[in-house]
N, C-alpha and C positions, 0 to 999 in steps of 0.2 A: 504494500500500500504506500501512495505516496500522496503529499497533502501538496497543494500550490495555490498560490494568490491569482483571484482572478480581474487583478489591475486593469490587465489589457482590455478585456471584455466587457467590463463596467464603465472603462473611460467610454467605450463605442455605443454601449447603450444610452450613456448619456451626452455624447456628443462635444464629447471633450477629451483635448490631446493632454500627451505623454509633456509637451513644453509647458501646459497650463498646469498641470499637476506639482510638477516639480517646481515650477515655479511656487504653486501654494504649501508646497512643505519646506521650501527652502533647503533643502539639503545637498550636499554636492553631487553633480551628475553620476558617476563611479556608483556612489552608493544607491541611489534613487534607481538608474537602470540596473544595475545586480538584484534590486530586489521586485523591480516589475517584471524582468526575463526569467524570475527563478531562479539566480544562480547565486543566491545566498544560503546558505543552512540554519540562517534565524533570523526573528525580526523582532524590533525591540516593542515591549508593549505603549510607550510612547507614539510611536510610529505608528501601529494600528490602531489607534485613539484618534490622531490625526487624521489617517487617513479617513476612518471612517466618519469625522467630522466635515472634512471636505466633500469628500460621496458622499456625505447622508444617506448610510445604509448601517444595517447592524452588524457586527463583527462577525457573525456563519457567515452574510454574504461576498466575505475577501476571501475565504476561502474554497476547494475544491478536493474531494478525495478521489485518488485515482485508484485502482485496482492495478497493479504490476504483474498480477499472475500469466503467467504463459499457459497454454494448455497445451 
């Protein structure tokens, strides 16, 4: 199983880019795209606080569970 943020897909449903985002959390680019691509291994609970002030959405909705099983 693997868990991931669904940054991407919630800027699209709301009709807002990856520069407006980053711009509203203020954080350096590095860090802000490692953790919209998934390619961080944690995120700080500040961070999901924020973001999901910006989105206004509730914290289930940043995430996604994937199933890794192979059959």
């Amino acid at each position: 199983m693997t868990i991931r943020l669904r940054i991407k897909e919630i800027l699209e449903e709301k009709g807002k880019s990856n520069y407006w985002l980053s711009q509203q959390l203020g954080m350096c680019y590095r860090n802000y795209h490692n953790i919209v691509t998934n390619q961080t291994s944690s995120i700080r609970f500040d961070t999901m606080e924020r973001l999901c002030e910006i989105l206004e959405i509730p914290v289930s909705d940043l995430f996604e569970q994937i199933d890794d099983k192979q059959d």
